[in-house]
C-alpha positions as YAML, in Angstrom:
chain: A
units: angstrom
residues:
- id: 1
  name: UNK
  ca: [-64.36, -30.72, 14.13]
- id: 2
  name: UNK
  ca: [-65.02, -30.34, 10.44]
- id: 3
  name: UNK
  ca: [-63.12, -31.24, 7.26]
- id: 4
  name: UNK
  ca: [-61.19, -28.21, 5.75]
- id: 5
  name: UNK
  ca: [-58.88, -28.78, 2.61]
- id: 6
  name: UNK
  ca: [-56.28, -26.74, 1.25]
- id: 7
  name: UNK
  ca: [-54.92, -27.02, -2.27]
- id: 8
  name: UNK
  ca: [-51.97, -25.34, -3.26]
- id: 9
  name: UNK
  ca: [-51.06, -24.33, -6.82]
- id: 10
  name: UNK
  ca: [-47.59, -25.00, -6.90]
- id: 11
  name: UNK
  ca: [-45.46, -24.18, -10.49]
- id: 12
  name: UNK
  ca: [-41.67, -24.67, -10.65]
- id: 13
  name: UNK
  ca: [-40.32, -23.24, -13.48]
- id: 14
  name: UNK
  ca: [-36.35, -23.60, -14.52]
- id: 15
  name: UNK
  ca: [-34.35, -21.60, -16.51]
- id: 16
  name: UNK
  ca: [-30.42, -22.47, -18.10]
- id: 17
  name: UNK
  ca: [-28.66, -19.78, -19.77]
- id: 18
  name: UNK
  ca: [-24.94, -21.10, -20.77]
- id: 19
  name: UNK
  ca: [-22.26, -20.17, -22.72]
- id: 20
  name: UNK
  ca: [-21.93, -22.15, -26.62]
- id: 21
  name: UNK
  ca: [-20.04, -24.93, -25.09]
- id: 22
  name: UNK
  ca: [-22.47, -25.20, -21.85]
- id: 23
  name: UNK
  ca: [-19.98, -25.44, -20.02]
- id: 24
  name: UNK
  ca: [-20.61, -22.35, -18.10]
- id: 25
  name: UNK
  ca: [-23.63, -20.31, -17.75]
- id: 26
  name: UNK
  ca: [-26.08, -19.90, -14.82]
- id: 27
  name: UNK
  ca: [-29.83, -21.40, -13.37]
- id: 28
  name: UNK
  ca: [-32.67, -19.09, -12.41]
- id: 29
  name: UNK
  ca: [-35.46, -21.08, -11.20]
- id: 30
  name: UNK
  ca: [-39.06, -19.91, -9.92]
- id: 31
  name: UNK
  ca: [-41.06, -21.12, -7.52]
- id: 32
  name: UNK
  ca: [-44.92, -19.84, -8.17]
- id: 33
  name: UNK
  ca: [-47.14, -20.22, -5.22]
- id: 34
  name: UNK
  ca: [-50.94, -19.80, -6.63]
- id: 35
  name: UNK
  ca: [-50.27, -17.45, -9.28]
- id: 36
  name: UNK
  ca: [-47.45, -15.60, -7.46]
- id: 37
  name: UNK
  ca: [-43.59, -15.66, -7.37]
- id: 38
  name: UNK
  ca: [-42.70, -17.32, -4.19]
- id: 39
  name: UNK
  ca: [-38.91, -17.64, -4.58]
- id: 40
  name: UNK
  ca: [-36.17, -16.56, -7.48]
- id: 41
  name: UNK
  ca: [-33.02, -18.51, -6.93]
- id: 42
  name: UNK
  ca: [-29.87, -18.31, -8.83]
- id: 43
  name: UNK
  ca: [-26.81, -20.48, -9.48]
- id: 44
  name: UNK
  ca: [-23.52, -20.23, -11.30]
- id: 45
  name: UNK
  ca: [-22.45, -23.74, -13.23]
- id: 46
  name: UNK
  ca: [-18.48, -23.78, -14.24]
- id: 47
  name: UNK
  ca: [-17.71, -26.78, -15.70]
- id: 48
  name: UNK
  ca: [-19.94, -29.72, -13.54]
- id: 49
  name: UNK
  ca: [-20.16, -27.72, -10.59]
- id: 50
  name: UNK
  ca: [-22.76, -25.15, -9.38]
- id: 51
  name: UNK
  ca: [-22.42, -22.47, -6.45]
- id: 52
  name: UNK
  ca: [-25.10, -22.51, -4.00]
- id: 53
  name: UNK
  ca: [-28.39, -20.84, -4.42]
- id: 54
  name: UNK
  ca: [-28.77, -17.45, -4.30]
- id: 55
  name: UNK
  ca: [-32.42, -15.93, -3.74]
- id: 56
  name: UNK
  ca: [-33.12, -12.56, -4.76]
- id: 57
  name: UNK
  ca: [-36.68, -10.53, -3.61]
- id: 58
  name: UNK
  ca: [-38.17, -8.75, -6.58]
- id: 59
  name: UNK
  ca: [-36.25, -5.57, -6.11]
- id: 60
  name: UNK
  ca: [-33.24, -7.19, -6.57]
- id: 61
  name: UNK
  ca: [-34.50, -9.08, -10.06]
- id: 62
  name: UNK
  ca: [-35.57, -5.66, -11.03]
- id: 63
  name: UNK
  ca: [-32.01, -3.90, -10.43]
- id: 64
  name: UNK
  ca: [-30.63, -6.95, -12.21]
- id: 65
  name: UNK
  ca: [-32.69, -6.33, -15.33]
- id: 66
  name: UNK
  ca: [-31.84, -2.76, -14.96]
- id: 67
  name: UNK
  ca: [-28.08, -4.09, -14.76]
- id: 68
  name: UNK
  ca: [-28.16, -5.70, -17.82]
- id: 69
  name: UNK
  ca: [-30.21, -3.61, -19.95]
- id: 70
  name: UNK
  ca: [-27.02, -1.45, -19.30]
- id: 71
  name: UNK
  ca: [-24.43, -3.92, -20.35]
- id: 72
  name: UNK
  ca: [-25.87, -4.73, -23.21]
- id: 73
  name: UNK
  ca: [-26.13, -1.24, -24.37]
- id: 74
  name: UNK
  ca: [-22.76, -0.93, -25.20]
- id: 75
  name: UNK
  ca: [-21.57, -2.75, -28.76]
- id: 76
  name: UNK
  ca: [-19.13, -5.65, -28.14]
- id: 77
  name: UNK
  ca: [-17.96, -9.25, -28.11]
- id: 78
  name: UNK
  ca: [-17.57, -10.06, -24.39]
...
């Protein structure tokens, strides 16, 4: 039997994006797994409380950027 090691690389990166107050807003965090997204999770925060985690593949993130690229097309104060 011989001696193998494995080393992981493991990066965990976390995002907040809130609202002025921080009182509401939303978590994306990142797992990276040796230079590669493993796992994008997302969470709403109202108030003190978060929703559970939702993951999303990279299709998803993509039609999410796509999503808001369109909303924030349009002029306004939402």
């Amino acid at each position: 039997m011989a001696l193998r090691r494995q080393k992981s690389n493991i990066v965990n990166i976390g995002m907040i994006i809130a609202n002025e107050d921080e009182k509401a807003g939303m978590t994306i965090d990142q797992t990276v797994l040796n230079g590669k997204s493993a796992v994008v999770s997302f969470r709403l925060v109202n108030g003190g409380r978060k929703s559970a985690a939702v993951k999303l593949d990279r299709q998803a993130c993509e039609d999410l950027r796509e999503a808001l690229t369109e909303i924030l097309t349009v002029e306004g104060d939402f």
